[in-house]
C-alpha positions in Angstrom: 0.0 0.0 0.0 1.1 3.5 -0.9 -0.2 6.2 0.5 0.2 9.2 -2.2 -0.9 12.9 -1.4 -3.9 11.4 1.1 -5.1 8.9 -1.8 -4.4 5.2 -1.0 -2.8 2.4 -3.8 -2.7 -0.3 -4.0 0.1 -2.3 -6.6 -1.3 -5.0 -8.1 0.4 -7.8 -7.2 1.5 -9.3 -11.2 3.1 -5.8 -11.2 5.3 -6.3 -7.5 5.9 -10.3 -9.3 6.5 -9.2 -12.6 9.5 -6.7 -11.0 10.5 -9.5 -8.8 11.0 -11.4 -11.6 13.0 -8.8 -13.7 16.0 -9.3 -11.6 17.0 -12.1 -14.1 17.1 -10.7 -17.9 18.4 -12.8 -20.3 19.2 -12.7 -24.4 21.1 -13.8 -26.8 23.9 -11.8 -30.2 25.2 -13.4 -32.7 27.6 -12.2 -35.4 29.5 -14.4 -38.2 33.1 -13.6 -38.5 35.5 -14.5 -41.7 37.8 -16.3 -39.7 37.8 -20.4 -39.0 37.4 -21.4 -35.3 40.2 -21.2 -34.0 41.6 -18.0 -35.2 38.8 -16.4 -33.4 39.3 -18.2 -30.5 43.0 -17.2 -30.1 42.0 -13.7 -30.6 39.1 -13.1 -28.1 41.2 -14.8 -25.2 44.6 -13.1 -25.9 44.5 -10.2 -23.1 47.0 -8.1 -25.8 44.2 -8.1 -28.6 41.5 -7.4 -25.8 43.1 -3.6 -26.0 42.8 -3.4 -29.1 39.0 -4.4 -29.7 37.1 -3.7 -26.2 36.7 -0.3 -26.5 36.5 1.4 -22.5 39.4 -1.3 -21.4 41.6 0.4 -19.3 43.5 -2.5 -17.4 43.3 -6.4 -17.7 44.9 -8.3 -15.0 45.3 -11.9 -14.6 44.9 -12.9 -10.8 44.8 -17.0 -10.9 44.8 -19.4 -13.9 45.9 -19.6 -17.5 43.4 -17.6 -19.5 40.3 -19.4 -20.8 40.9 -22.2 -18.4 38.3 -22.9 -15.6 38.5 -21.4 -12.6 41.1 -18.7 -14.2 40.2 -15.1 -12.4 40.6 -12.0 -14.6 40.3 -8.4 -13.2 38.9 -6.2 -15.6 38.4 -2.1 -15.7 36.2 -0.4 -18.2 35.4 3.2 -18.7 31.9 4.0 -19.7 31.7 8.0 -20.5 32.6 9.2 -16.3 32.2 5.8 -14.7 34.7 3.2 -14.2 34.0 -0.5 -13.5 35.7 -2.8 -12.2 34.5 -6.7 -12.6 36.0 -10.1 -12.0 35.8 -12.8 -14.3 35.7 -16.2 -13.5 35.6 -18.5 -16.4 32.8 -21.9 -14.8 33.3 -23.9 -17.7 35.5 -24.4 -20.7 35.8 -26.8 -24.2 37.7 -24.6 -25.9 37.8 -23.6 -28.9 34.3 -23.8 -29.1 32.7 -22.7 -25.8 33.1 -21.3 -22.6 31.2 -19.5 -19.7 32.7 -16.5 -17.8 30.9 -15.9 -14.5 31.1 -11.8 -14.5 30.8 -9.8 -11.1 31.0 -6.4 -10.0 29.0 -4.2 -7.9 24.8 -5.5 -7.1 25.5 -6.9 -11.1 26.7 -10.8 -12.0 26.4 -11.2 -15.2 27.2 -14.9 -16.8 27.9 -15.1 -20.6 28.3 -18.5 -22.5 29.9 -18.1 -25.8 29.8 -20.5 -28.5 32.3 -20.6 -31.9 30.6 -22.6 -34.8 31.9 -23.6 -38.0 30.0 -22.3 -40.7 32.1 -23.5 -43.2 35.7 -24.0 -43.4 36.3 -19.9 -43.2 33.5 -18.6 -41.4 32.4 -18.8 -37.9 29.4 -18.2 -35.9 30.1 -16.7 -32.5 27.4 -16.8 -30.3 27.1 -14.7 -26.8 23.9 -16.1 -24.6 23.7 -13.0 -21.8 22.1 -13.8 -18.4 22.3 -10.5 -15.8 21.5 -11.2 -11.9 20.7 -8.0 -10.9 21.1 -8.2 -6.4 20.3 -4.9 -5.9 17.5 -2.6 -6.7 19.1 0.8 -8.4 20.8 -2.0 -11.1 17.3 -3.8 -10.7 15.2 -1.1 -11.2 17.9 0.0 -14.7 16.9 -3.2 -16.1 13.6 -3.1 -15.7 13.3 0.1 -17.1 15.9 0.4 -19.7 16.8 -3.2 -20.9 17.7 -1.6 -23.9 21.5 -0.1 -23.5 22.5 -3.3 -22.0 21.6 -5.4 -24.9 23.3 -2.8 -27.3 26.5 -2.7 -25.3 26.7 -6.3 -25.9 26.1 -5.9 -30.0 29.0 -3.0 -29.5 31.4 -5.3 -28.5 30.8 -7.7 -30.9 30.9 -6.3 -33.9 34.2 -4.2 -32.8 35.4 -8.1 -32.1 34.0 -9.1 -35.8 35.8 -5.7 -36.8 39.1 -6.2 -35.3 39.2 -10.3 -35.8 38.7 -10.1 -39.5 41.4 -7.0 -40.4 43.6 -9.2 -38.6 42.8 -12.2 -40.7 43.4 -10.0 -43.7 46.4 -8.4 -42.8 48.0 -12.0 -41.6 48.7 -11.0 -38.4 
């Protein structure tokens, strides 16, 4: 029950469940790159071609494991306009080169991203990113609920800077 300027409301409750709910959101980019497997593999877990791609990376820091391995721990800083962010990654599961999961945590936000590399032919591949946020406190929360949008574009951002950067590197030979 609210109580607003001496009238009384009452929130359905779908509407409190429904918000409940939205602290899990959940979708899925793909993008096809001119490279075979295992060229883009190599580049999206070498940390030096992360600098070059990931656009707000300002420090990459391994703190336990060889990268792409499970249970390696990355630290990661990103600069979005003002902000900085810091996250841990974790990576939960691993059959490289064709998928992993990165467990992703920084403040009230865990995000968990399972990314798949498939063949589309012998010069082509199909990378896949399947997003799930966990959203633990309510300002993120209540972002998500009300502007799912941005998050879902960030995620396109980065992956066709990745397409960008992977396949001028396939054409220069490097």
């Amino acid at each position: 029950m609210i109580l607003v300027k001496g009238f009384i409301f009452l929130p359905r409750i779908t509407e409190f469940v429904f918000f409940y709910q939205s602290a899990i959101m959940k979708y899925c980019t793909q993008v096809e790159i001119a490279l075979p497997v295992e060229q883009v593999a190599e580049l999206l877990h070498s940390p030096e071609d992360m600098y070059r791609w990931m656009k707000g990376l300002k420090h990459y820091e391994s703190l336990q494991g060889e990268a792409g391995r499970v249970g390696s721990r990355n630290r990661l800083v990103l600069r979005a306009g003002k902000r900085e962010m810091e996250m841990i990654e974790t990576v939960t599961a691993s059959d490289l080169p064709h998928a992993w999961t990165s467990r992703y945590e920084t403040r009230g936000v865990v995000n968990i991203v399972t990314n798949r590399l498939e063949a589309v032919d012998e010069n082509r591949t199909r990378y896949t990113a399947e997003q799930e946020f966990r959203f633990q406190q309510w300002v993120p929360r209540l972002m998500a609920w009300l502007l799912p949008g941005p998050f879902k574009k960030q995620s396109v951002k980065h992956m066709r800077d990745f397409k960008r950067y992977a396949e001028q590197q396939g054409m220069s030979g490097d």
